[in-house]
Z-matrix of the N, CA and C atoms (Angstrom, degrees):
N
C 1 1.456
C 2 1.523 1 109.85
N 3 1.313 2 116.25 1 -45.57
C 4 1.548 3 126.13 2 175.51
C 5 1.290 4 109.40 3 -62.04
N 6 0.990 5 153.71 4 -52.61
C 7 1.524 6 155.99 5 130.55
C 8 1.510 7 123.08 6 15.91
N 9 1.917 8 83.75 7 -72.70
C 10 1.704 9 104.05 8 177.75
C 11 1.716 10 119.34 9 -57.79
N 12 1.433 11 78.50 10 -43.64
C 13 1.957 12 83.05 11 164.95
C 14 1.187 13 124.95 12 -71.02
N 15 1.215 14 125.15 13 -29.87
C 16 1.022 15 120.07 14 176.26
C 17 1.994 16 127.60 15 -75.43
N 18 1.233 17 104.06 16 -13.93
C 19 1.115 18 133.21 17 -156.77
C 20 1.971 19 87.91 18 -94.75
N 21 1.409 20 109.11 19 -68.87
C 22 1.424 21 138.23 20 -170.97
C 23 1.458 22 107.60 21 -52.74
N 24 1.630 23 111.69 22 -29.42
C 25 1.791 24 113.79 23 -176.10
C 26 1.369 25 102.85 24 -106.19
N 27 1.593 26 121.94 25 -13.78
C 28 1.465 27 96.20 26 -171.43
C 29 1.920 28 96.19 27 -101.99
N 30 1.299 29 97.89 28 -18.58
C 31 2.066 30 97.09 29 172.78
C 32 1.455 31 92.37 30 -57.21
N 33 1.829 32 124.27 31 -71.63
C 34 1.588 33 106.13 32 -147.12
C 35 1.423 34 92.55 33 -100.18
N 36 1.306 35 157.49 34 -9.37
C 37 1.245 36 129.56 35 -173.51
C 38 1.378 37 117.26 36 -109.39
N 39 1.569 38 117.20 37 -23.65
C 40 1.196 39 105.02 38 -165.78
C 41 1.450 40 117.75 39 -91.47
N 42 1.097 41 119.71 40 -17.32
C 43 2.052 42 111.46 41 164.62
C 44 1.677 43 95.93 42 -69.13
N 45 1.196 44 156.10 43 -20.30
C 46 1.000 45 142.30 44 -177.71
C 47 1.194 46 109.02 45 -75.85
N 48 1.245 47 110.05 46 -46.50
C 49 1.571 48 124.66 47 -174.68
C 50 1.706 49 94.02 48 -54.51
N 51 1.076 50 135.67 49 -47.86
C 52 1.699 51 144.80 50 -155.23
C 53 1.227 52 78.71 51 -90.19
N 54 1.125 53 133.19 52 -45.40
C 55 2.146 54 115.77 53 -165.37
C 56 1.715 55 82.29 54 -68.07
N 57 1.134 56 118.74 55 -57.48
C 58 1.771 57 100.02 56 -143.01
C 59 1.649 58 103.50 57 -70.06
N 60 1.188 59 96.65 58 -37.72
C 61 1.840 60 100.51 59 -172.53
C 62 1.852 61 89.78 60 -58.78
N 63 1.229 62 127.00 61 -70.65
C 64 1.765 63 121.83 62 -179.12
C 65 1.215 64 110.50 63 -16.25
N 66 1.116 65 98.38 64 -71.33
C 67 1.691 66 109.49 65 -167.73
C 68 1.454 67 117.92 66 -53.44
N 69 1.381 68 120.80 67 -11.22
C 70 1.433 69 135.88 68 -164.79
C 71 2.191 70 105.12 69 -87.51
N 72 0.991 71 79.89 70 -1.42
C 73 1.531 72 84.21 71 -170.07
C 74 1.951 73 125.08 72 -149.18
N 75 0.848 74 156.19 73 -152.60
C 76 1.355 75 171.04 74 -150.53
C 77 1.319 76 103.95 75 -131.19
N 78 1.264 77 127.70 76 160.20
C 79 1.491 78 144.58 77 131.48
C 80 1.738 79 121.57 78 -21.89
N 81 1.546 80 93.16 79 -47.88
C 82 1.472 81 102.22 80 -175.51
C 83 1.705 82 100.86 81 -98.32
N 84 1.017 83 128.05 82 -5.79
C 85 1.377 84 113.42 83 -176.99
C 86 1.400 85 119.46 84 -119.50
N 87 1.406 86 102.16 85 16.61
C 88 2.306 87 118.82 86 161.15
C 89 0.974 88 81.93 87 -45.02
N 90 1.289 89 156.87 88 -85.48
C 91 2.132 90 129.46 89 -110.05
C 92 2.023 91 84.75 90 -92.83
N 93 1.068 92 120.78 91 -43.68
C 94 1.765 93 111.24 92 -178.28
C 95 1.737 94 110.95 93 -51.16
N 96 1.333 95 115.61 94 -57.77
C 97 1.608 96 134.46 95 168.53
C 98 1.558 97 104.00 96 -50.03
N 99 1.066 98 132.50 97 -79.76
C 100 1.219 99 118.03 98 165.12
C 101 1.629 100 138.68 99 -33.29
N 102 1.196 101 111.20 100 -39.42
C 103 1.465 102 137.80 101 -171.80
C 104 1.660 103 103.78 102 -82.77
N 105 1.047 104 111.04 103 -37.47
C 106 1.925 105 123.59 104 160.00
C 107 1.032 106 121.83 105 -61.93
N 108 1.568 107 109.36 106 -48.69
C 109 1.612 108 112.88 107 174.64
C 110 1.079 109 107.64 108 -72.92
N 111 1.503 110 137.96 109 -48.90
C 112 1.408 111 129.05 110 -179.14
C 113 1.709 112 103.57 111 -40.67
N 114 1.608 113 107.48 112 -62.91
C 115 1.604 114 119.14 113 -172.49
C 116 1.086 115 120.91 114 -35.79
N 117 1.756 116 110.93 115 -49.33
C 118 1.187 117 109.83 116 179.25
C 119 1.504 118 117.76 117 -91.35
N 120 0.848 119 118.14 118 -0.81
C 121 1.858 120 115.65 119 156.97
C 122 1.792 121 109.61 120 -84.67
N 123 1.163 122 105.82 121 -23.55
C 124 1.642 123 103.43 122 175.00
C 125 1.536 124 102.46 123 -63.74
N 126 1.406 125 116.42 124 -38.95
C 127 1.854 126 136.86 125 -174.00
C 128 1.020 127 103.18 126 -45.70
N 129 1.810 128 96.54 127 -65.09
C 130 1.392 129 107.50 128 174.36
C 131 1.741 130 149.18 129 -46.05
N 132 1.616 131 82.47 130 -50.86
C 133 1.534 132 98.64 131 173.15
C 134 2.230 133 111.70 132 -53.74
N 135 1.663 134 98.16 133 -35.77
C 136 1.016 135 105.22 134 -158.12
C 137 1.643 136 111.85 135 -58.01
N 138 1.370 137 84.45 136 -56.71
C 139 1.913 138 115.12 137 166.27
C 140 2.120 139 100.81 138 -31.33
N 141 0.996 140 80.90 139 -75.35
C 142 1.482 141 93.08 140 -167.12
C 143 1.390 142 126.16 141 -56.70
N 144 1.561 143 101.16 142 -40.86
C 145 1.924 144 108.30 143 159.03
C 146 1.302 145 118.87 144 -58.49
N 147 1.451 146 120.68 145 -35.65
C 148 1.154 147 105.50 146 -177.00
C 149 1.516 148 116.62 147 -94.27
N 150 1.417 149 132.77 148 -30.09
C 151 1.282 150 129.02 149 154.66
C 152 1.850 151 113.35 150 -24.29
N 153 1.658 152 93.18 151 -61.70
C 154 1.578 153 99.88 152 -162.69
C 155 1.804 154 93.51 153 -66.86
N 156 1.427 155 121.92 154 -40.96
C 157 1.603 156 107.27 155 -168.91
C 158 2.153 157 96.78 156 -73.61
N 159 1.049 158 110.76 157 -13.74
C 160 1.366 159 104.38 158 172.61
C 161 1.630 160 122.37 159 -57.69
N 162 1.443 161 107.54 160 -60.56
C 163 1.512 162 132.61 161 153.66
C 164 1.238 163 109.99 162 -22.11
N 165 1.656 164 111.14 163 -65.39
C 166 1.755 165 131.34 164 -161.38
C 167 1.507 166 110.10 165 -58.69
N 168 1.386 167 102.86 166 -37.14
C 169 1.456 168 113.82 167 170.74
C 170 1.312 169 130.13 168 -78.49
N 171 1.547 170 112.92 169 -32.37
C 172 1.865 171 108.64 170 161.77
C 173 1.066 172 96.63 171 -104.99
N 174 1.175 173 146.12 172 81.75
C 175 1.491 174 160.91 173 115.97
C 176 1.345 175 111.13 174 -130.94
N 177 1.024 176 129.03 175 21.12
C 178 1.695 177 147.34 176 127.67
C 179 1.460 178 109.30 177 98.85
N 180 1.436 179 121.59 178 38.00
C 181 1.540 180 126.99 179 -169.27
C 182 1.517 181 99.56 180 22.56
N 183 1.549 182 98.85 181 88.02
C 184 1.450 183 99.46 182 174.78
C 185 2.193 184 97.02 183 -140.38
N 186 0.816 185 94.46 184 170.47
C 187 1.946 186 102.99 185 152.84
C 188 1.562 187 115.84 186 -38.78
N 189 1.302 188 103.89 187 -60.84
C 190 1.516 189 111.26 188 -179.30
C 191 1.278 190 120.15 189 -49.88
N 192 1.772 191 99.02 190 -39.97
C 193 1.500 192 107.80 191 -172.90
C 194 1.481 193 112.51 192 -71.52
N 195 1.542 194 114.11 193 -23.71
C 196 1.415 195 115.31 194 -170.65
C 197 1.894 196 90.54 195 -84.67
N 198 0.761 197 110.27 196 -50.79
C 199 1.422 198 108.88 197 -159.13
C 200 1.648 199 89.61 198 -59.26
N 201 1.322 200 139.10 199 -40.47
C 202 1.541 201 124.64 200 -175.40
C 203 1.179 202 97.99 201 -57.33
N 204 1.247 203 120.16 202 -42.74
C 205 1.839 204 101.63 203 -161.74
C 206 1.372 205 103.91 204 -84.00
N 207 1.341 206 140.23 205 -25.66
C 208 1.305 207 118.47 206 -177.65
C 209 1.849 208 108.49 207 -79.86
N 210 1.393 209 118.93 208 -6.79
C 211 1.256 210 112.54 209 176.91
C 212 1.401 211 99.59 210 -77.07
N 213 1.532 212 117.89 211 -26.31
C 214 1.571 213 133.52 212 -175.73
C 215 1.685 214 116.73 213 -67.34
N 216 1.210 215 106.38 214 -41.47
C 217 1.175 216 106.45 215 163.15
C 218 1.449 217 124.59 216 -96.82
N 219 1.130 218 130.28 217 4.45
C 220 1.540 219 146.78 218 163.82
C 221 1.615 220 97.89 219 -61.60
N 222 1.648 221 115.84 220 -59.29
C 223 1.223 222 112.69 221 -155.44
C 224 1.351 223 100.64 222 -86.32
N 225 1.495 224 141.41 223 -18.16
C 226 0.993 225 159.54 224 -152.84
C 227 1.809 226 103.29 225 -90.66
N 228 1.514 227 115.43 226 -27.41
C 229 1.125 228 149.70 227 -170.43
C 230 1.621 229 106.08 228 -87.99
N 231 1.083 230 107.31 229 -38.79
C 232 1.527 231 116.28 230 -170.39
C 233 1.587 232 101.77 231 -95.29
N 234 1.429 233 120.57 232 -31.58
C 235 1.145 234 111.32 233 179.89
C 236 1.889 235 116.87 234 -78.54
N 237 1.582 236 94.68 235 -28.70
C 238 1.199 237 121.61 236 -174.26
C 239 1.763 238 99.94 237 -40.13
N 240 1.844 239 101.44 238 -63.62
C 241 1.120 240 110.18 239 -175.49
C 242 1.956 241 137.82 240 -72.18
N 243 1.807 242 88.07 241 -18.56
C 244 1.667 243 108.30 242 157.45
C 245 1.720 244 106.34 243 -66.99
N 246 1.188 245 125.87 244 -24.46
C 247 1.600 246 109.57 245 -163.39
C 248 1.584 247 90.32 246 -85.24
N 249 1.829 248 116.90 247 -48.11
C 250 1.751 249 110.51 248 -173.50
C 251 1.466 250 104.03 249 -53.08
N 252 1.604 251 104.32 250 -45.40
C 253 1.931 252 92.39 251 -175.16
C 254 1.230 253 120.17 252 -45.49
N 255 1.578 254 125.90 253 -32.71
C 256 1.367 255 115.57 254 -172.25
C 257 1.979 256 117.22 255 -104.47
N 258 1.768 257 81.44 256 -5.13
C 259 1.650 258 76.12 257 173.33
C 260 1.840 259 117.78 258 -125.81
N 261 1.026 260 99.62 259 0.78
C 262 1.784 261 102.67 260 176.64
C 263 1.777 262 93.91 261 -103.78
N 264 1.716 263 101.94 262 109.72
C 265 1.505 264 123.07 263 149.29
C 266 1.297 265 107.59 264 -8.51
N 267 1.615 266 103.61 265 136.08
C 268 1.159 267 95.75 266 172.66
C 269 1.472 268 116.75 267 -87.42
N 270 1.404 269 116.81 268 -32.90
C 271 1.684 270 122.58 269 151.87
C 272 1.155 271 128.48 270 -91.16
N 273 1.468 272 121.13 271 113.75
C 274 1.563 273 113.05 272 173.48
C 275 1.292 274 105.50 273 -90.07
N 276 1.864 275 111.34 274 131.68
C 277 0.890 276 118.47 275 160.19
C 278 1.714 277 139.35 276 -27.91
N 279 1.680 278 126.21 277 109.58
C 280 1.286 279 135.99 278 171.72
C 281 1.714 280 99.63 279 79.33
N 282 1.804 281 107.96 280 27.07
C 283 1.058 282 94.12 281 170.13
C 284 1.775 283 110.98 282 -101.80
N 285 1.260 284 133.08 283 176.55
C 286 1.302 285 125.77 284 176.16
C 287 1.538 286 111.45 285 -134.91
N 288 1.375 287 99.77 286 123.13
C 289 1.797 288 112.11 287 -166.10
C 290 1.643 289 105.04 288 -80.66
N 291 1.053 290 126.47 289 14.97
C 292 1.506 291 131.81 290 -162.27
C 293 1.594 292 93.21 291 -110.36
N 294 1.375 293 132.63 292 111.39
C 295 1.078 294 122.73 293 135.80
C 296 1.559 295 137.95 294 -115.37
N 297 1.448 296 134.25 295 118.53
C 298 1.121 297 124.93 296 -167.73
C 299 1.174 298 127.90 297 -111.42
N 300 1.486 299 129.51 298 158.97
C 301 1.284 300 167.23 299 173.28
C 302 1.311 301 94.62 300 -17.64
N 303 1.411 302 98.46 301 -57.43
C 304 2.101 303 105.03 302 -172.83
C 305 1.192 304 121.35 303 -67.45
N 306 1.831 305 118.27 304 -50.23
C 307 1.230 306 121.84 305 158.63
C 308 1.380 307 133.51 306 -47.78
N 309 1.111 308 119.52 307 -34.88
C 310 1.392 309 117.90 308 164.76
C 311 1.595 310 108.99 309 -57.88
N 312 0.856 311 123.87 310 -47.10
C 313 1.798 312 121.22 311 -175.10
C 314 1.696 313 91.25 312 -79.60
N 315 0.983 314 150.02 313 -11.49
C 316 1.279 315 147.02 314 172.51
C 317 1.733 316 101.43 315 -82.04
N 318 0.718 317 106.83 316 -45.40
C 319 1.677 318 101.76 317 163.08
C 320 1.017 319 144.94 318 -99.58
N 321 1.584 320 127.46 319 8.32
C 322 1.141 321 133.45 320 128.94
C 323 0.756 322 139.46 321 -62.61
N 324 2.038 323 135.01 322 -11.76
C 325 0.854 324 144.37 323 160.56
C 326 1.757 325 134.69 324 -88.96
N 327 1.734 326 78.76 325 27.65
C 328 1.718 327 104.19 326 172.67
C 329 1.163 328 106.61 327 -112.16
N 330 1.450 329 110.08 328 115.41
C 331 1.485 330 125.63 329 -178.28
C 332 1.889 331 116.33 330 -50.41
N 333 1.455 332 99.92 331 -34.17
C 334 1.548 333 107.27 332 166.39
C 335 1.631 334 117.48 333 -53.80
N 336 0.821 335 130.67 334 -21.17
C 337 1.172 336 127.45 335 -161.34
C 338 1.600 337 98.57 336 -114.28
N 339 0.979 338 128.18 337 -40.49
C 340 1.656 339 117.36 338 155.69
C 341 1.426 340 125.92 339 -33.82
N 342 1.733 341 99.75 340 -36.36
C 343 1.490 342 86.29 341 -161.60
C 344 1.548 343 79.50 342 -112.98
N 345 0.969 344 149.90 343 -14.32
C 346 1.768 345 137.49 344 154.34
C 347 1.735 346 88.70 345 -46.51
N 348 0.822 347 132.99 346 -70.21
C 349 1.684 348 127.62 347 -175.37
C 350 1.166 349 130.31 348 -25.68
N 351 2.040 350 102.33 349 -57.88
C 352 1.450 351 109.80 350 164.19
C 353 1.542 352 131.34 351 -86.14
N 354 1.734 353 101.95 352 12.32
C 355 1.233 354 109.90 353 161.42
C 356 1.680 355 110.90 354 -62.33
N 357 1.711 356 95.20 355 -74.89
C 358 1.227 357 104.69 356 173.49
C 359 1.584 358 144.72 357 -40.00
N 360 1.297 359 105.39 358 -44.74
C 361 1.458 360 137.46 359 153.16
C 362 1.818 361 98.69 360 -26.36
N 363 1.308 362 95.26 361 -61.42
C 364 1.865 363 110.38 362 -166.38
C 365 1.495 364 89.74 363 -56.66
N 366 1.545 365 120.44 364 -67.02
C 367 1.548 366 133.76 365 -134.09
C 368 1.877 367 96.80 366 -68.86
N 369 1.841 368 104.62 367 -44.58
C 370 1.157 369 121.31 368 161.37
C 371 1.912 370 129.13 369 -32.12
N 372 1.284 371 97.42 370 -52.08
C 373 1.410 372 111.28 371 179.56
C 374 1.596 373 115.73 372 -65.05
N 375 1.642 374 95.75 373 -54.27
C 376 1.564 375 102.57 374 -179.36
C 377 1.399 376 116.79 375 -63.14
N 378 1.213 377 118.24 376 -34.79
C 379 2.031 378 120.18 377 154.30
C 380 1.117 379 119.26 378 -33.91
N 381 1.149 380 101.49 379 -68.56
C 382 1.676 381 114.18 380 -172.83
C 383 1.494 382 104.64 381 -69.98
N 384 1.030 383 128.19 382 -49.21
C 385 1.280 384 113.23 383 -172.10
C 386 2.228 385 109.35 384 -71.90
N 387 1.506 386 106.37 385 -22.10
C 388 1.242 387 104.98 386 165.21
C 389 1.782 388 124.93 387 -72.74
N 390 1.437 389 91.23 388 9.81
C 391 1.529 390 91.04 389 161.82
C 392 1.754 391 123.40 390 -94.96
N 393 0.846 392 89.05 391 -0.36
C 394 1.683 393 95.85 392 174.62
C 395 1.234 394 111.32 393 -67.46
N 396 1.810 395 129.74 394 -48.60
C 397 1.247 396 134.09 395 149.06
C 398 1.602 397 117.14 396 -3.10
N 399 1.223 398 122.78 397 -48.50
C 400 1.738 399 128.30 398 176.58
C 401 1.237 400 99.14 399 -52.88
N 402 1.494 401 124.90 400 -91.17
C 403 1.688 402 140.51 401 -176.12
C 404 1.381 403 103.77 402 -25.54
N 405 1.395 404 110.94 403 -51.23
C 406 1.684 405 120.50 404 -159.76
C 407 1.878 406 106.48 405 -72.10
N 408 1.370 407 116.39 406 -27.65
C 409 1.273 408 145.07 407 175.41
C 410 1.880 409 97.99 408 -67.90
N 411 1.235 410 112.83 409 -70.22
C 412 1.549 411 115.66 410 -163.47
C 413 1.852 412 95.52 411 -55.67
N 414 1.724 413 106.06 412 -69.04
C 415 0.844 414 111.78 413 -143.72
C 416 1.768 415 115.30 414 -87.38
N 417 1.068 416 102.74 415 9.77
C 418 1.948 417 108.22 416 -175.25
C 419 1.317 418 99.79 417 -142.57
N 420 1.234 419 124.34 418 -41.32
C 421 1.571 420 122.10 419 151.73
C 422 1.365 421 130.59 420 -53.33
N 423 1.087 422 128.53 421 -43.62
C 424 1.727 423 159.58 422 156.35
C 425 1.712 424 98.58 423 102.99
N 426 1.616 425 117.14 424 29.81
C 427 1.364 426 111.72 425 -177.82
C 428 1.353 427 97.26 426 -52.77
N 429 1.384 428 122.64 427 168.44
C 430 1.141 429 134.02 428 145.01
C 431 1.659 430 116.34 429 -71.33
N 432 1.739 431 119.88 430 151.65
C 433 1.596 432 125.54 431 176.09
C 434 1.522 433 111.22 432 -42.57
N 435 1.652 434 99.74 433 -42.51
C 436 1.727 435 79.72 434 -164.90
C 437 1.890 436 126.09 435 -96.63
N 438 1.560 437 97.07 436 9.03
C 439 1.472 438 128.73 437 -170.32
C 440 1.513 439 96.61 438 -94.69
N 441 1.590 440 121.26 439 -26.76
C 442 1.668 441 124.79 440 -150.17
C 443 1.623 442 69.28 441 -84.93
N 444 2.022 443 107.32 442 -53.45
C 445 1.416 444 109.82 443 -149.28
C 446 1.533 445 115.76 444 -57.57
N 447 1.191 446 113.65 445 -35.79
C 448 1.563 447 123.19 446 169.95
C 449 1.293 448 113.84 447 -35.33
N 450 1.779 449 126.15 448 -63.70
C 451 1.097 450 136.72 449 -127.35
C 452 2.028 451 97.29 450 -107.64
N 453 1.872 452 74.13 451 -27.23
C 454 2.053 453 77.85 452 160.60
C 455 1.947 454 133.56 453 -72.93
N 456 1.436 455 94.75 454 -41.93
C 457 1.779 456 117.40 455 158.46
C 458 1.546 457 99.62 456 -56.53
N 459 1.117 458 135.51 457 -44.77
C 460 1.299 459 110.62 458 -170.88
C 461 1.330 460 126.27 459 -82.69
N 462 1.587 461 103.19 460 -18.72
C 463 1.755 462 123.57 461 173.70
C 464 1.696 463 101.84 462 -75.12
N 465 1.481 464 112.02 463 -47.38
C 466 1.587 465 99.64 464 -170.81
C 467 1.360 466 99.31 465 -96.17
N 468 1.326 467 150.91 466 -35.58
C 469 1.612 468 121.49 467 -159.42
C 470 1.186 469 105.91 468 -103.98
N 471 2.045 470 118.36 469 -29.27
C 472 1.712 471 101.30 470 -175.46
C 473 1.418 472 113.87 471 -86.78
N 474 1.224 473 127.13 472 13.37
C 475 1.202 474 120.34 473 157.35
C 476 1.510 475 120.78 474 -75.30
N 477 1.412 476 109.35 475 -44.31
C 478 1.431 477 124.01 476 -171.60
C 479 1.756 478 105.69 477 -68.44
N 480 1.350 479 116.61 478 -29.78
C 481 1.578 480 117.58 479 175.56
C 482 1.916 481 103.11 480 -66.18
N 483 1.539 482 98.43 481 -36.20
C 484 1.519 483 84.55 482 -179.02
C 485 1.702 484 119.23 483 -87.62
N 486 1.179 485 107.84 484 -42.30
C 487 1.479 486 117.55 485 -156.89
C 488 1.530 487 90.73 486 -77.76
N 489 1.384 488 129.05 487 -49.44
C 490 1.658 489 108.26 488 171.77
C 491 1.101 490 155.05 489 -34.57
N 492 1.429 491 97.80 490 -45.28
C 493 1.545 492 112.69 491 143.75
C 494 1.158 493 149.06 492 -54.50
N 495 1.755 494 119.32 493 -31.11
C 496 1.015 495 133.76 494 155.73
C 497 1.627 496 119.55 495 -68.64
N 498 1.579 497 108.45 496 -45.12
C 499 1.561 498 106.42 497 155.18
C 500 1.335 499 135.09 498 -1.32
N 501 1.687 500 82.77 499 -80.96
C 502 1.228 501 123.90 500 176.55
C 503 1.616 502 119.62 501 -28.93
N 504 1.700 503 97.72 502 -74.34
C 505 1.119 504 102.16 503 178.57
C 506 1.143 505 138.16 504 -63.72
N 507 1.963 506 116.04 505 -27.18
C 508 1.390 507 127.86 506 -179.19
C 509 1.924 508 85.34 507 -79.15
N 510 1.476 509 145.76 508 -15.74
C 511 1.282 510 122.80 509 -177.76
C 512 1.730 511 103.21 510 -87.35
N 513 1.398 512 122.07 511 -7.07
C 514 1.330 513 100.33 512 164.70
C 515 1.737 514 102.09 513 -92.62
């Protein structure tokens, strides 16, 4: 299921997400526009992890409890994408709906973007692999699920609400 979502938001939402945030700003002001959107999805994430680990915990860290929240964020997902349908333009200004076959090989053959890749690639790995921290928390720590889950939301999203923004600004 985690997969499918993951698969399902970055095909239809996430170049949109990059057209609308672009368009929101200047040439010179990508790393602020970017650095906002990160922030405010860090906001977001924050809001929403802890609601759902709120839930997770009076529904008795059980199966049930996991399975409510991912039906919770399933539907939360669907509405997510009814609210952009009716409020993200359908043209953003000086954007161009054409992408081709050629250009793509025209920009892969920019050495910048390889190593923007294996930046990410890197930054990517060390995330994911800093989720192990949870398991390692419950089960050798003896935290409890929804004490591990707290202390994990605060390592991955409230950093990203702050440091994105600042990013941001030291990348313009």
């Amino acid at each position: 299921i985690y997969a499918v979502w993951g698969i399902i938001t970055t095909a239809f939402m996430w170049s949109a997400m990059l057209k609308v945030a672009n368009s929101l700003g200047t040439g010179e002001e990508q790393g602020r526009m970017f650095g906002l959107l990160e922030g405010g999805r860090g906001v977001i994430n924050v809001a929403v992890a802890f609601i759902a680990l709120y839930f997770y915990g009076k529904l008795g860290e059980t199966v049930a409890g996991i399975s409510g929240i991912i039906i919770a964020s399933s539907i939360l997902c669907f509405v997510a994408a009814i609210l952009a349908w009716f409020i993200i333009p359908d043209k953003v200004s000086g954007a161009s709906d054409k992408i081709q076959i050629k250009d793509v090989g025209k920009v892969l053959k920019i050495p910048a973007v390889w190593i923007i890749a294996l930046v990410v690639l890197s930054c990517y790995s060390v995330y994911i692999g800093s989720t192990y921290l949870t398991p390692y928390m419950t089960e050798i720590l003896g935290l409890s699920a929804t004490a591990a889950g707290a202390i994990a939301i605060a390592k991955s999203y409230c950093l990203q609400f702050v440091a994105a923004p600042v990013g941001g600004a030291v990348a313009d």
